[in-house]
N, CA, C and O atoms as CSV, one atom per row, in Angstrom:
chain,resi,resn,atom,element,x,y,z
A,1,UNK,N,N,21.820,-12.228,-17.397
A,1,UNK,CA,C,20.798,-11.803,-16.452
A,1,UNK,C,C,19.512,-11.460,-17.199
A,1,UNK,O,O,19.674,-10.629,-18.093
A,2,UNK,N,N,18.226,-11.932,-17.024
A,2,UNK,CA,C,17.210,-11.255,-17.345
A,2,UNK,C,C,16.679,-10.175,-16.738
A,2,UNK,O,O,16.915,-9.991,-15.544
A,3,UNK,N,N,15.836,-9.243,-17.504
A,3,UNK,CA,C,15.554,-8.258,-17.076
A,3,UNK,C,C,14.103,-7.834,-16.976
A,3,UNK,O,O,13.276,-8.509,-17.588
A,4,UNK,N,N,13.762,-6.932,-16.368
A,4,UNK,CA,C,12.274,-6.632,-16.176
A,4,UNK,C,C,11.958,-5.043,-16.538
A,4,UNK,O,O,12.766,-4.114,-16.539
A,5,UNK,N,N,10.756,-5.017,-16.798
A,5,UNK,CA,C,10.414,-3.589,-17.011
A,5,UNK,C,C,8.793,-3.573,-16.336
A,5,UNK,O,O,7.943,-4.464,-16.328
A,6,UNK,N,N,8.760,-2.157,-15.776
A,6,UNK,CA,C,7.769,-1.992,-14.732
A,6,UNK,C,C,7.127,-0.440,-15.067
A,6,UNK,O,O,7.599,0.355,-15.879
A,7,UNK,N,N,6.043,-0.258,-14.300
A,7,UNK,CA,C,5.309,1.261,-13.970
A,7,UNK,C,C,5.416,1.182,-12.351
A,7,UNK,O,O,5.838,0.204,-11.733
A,8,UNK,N,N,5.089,2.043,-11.947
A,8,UNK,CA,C,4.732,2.586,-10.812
A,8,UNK,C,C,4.097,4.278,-10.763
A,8,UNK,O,O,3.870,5.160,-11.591
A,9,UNK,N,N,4.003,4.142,-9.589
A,9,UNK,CA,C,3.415,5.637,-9.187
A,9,UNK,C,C,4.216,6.041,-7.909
A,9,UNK,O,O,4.215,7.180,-7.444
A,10,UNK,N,N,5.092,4.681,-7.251
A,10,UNK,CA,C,5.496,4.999,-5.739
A,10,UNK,C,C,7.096,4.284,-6.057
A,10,UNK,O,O,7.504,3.180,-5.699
A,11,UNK,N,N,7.806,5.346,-6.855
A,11,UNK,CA,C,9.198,4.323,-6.793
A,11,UNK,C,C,10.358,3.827,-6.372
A,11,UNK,O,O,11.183,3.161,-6.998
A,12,UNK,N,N,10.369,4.312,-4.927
A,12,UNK,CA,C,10.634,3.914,-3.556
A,12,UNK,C,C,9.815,2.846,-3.042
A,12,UNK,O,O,10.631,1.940,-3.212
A,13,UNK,N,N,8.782,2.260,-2.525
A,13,UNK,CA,C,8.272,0.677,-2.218
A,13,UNK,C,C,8.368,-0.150,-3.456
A,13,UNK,O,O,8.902,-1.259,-3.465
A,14,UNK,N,N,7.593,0.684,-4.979
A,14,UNK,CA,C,8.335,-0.938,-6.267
A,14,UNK,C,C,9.464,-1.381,-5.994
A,14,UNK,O,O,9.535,-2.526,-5.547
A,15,UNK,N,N,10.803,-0.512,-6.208
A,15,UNK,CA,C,12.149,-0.932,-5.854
A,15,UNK,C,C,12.350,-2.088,-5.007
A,15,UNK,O,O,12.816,-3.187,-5.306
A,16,UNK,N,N,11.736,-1.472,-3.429
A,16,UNK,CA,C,11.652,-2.343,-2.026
A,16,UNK,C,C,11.164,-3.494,-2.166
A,16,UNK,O,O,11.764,-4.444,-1.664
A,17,UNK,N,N,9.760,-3.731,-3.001
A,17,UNK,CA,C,9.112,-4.835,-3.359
A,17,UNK,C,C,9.774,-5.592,-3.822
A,17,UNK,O,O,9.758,-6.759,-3.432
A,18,UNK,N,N,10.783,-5.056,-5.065
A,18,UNK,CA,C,10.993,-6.268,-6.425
A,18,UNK,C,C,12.518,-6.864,-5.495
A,18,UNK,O,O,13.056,-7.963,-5.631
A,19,UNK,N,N,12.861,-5.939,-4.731
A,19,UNK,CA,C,14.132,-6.408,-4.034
A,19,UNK,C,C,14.124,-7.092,-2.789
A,19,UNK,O,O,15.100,-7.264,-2.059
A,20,UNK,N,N,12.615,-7.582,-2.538
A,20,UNK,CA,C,12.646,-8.679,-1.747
A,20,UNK,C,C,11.982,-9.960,-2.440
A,20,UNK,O,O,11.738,-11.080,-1.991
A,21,UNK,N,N,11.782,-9.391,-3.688
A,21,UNK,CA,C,11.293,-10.554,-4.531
A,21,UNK,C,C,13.191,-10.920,-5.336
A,21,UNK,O,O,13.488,-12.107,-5.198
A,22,UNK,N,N,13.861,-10.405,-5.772
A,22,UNK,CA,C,15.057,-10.872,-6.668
A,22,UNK,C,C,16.266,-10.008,-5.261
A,22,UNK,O,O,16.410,-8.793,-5.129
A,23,UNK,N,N,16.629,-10.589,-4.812
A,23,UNK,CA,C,17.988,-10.592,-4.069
A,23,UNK,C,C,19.028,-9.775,-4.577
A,23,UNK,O,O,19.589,-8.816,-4.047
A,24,UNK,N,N,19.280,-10.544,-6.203
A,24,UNK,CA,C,20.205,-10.219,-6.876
A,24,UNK,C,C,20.014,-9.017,-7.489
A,24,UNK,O,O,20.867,-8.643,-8.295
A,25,UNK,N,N,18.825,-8.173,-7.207
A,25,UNK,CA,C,18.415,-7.007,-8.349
A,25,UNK,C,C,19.562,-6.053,-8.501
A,25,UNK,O,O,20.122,-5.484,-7.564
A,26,UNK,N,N,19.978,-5.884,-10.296
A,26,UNK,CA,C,20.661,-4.720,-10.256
A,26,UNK,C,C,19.949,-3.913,-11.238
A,26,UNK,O,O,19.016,-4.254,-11.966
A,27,UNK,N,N,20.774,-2.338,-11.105
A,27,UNK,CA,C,21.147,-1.550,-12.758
A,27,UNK,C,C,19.119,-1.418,-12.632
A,27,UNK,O,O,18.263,-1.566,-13.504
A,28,UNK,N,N,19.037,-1.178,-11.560
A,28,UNK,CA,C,17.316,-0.467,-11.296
A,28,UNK,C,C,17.447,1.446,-12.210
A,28,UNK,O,O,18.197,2.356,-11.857
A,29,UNK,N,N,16.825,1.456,-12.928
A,29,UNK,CA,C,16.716,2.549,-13.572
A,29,UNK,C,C,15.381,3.126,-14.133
A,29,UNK,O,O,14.611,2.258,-14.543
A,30,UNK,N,N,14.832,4.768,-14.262
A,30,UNK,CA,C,13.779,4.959,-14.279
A,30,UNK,C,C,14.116,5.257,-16.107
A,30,UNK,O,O,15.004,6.033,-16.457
A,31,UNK,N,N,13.535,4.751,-16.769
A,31,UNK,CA,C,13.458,4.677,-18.293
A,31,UNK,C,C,12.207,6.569,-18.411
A,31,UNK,O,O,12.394,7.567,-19.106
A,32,UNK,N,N,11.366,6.336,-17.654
A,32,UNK,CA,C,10.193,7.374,-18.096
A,32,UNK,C,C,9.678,7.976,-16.934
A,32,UNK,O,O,9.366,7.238,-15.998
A,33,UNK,N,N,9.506,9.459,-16.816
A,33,UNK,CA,C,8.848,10.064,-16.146
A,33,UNK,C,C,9.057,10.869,-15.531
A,33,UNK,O,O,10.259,11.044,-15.334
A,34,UNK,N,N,8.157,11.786,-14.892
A,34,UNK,CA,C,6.948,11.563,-14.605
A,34,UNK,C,C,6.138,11.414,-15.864
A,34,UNK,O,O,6.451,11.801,-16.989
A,35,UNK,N,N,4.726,10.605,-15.376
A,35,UNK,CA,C,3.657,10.793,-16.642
A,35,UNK,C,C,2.695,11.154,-16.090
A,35,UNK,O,O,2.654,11.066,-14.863
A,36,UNK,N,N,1.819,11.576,-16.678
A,36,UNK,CA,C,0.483,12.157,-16.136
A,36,UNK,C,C,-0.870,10.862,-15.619
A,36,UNK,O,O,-1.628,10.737,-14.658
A,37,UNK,N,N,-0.626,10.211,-16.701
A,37,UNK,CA,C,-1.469,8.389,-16.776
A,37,UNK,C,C,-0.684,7.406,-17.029
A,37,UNK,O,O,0.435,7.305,-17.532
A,38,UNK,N,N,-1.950,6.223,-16.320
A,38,UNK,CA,C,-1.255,5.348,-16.205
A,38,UNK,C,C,-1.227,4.589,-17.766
A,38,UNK,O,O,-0.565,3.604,-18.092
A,39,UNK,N,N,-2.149,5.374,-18.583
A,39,UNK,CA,C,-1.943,4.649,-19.540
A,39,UNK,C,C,-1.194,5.014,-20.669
A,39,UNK,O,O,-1.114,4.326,-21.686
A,40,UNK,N,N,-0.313,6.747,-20.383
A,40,UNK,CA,C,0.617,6.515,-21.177
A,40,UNK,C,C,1.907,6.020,-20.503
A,40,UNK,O,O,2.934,6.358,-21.090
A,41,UNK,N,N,2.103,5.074,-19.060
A,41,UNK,CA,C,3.160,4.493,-18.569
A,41,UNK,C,C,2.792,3.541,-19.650
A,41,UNK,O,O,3.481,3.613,-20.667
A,42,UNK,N,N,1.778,2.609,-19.621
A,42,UNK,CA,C,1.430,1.239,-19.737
A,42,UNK,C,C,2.344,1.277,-21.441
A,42,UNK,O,O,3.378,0.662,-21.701
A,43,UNK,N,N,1.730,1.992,-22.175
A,43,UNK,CA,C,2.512,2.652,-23.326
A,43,UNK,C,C,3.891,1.967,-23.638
A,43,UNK,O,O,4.373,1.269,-24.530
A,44,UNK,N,N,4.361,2.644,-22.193
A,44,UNK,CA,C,5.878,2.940,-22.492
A,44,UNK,C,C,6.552,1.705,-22.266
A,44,UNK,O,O,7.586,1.294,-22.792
A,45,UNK,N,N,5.622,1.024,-21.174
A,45,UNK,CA,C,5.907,0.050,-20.549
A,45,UNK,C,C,5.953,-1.172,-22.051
A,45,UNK,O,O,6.941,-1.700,-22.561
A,46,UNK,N,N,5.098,-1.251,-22.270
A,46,UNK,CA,C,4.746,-2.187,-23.560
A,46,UNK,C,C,5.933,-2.353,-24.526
A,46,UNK,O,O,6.455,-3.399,-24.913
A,47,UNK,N,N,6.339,-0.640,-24.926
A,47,UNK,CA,C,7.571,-0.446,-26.323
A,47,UNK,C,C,8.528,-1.065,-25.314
A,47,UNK,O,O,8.788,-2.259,-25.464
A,48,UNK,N,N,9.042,-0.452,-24.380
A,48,UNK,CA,C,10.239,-0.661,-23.644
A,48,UNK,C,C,10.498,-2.436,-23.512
A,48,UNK,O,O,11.579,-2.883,-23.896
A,49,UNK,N,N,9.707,-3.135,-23.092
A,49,UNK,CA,C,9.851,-4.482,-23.072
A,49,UNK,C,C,10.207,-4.838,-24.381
A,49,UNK,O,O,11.384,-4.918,-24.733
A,50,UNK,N,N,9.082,-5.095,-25.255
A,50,UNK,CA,C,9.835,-5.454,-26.711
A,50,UNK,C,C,11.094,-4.858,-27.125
A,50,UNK,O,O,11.749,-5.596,-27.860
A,51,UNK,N,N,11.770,-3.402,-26.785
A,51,UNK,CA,C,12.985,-2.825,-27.104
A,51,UNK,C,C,13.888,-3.984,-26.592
A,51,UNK,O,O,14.514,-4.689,-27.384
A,52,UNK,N,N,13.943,-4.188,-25.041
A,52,UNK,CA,C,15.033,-4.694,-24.459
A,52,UNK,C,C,14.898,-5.853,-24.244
A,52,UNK,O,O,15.809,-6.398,-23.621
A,53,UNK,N,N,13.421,-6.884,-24.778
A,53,UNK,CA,C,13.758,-8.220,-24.614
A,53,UNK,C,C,13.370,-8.263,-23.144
A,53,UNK,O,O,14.108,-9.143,-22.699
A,54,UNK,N,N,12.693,-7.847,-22.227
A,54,UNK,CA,C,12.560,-8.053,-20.977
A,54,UNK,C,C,11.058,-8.413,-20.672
A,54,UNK,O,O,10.193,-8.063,-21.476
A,55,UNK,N,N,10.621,-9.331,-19.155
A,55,UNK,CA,C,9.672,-9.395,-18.856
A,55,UNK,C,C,8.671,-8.011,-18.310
A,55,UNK,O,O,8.847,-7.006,-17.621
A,56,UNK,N,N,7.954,-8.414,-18.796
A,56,UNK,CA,C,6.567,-7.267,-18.164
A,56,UNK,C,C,5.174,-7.468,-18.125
A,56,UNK,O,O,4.629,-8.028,-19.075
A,57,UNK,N,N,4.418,-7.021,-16.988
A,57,UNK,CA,C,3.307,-8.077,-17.233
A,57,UNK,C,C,2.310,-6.183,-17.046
A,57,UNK,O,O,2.563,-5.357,-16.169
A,58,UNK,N,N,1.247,-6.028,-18.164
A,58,UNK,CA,C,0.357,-5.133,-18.269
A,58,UNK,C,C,-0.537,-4.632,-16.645
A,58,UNK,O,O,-0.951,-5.445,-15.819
A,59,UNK,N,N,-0.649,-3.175,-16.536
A,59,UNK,CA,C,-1.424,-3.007,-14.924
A,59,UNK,C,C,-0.604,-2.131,-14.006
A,59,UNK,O,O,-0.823,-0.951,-13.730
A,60,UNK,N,N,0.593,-3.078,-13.485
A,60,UNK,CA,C,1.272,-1.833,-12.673
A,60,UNK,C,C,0.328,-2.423,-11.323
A,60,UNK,O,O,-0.829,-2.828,-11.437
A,61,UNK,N,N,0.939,-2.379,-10.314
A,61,UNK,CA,C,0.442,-2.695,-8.959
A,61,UNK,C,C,-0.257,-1.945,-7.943
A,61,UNK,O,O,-0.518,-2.373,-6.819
A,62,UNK,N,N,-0.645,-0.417,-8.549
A,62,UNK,CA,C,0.052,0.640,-7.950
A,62,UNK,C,C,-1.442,1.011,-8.383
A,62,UNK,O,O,-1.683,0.782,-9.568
A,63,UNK,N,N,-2.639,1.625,-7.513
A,63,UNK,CA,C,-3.848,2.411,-7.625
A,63,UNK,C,C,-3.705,3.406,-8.864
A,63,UNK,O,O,-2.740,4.149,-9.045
A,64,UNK,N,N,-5.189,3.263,-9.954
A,64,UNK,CA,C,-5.122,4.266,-10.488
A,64,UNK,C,C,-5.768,5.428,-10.680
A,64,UNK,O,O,-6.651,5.788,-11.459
A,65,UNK,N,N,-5.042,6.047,-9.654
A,65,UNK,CA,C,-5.484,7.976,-9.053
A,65,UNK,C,C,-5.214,8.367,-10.270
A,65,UNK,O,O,-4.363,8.104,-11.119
A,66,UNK,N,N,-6.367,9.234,-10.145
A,66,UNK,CA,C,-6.180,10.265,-11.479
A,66,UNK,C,C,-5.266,11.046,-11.623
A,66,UNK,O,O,-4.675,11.275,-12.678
A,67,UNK,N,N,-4.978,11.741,-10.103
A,67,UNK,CA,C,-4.016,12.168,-9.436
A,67,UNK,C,C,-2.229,12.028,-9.510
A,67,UNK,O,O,-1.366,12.886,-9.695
A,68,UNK,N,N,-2.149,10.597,-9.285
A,68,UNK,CA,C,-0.780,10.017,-9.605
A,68,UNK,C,C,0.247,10.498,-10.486
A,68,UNK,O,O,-0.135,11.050,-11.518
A,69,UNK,N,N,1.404,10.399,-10.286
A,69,UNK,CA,C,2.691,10.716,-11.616
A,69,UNK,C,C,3.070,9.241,-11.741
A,69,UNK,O,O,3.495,8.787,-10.678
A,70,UNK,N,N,3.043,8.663,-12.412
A,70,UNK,CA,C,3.797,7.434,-13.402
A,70,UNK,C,C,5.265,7.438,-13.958
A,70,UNK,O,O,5.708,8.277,-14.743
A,71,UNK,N,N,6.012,6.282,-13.388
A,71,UNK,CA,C,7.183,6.452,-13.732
A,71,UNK,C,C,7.285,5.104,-14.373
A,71,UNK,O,O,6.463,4.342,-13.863
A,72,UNK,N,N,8.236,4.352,-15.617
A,72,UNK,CA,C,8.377,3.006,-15.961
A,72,UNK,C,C,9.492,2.903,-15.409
A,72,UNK,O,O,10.205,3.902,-15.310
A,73,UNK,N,N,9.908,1.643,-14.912
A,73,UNK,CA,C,11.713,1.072,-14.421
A,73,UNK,C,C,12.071,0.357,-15.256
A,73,UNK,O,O,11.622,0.301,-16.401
A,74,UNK,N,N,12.964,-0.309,-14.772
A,74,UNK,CA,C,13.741,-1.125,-15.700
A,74,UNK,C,C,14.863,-1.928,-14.499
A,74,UNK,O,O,15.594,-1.263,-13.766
A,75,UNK,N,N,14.824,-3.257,-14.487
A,75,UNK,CA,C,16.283,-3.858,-13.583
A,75,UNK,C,C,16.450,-5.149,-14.627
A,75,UNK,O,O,15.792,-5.532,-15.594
A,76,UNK,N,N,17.615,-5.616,-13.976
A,76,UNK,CA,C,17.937,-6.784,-13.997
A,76,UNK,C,C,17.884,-7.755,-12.957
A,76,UNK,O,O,17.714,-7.379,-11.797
A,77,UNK,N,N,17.977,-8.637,-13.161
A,77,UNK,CA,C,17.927,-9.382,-11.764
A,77,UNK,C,C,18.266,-11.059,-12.168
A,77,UNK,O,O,18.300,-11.913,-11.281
């Protein structure tokens, strides 16, 4: 199975999203957080991919409020 690694700020609709994008999604897990920015998700997001060999694409889908808590995921699918 390949796997993906993600940010968010809302990780209840990412989940919803990626699981009408991959059917098969499993083993959804929050690797990080809360964070304060999005750019120490992006961070985490970055190491975490090279750790596990998984896709990830830089940004996060998700508005960036100054405001926000940042979480990174992690599935398979």
């Amino acid at each position: 199975m390949a796997c993906r690694i993600g940010i968010t700020s809302n990780q209840e609709q990412r989940k919803k999203f990626w699981e009408g994008q991959y059917p098969n999604l499993g083993d959804w897990k929050i690797l990080a957080g809360p964070l304060d920015t999005k750019g120490e998700a992006q961070i985490l997001e970055t190491k975490f991919a090279q750790d596990y060999g998984c896709v990830a694409h830089a940004g996060g889908d998700d508005p960036d409020s100054p405001f926000a808590k940042w979480w990174v995921y992690y599935f398979k699918y």
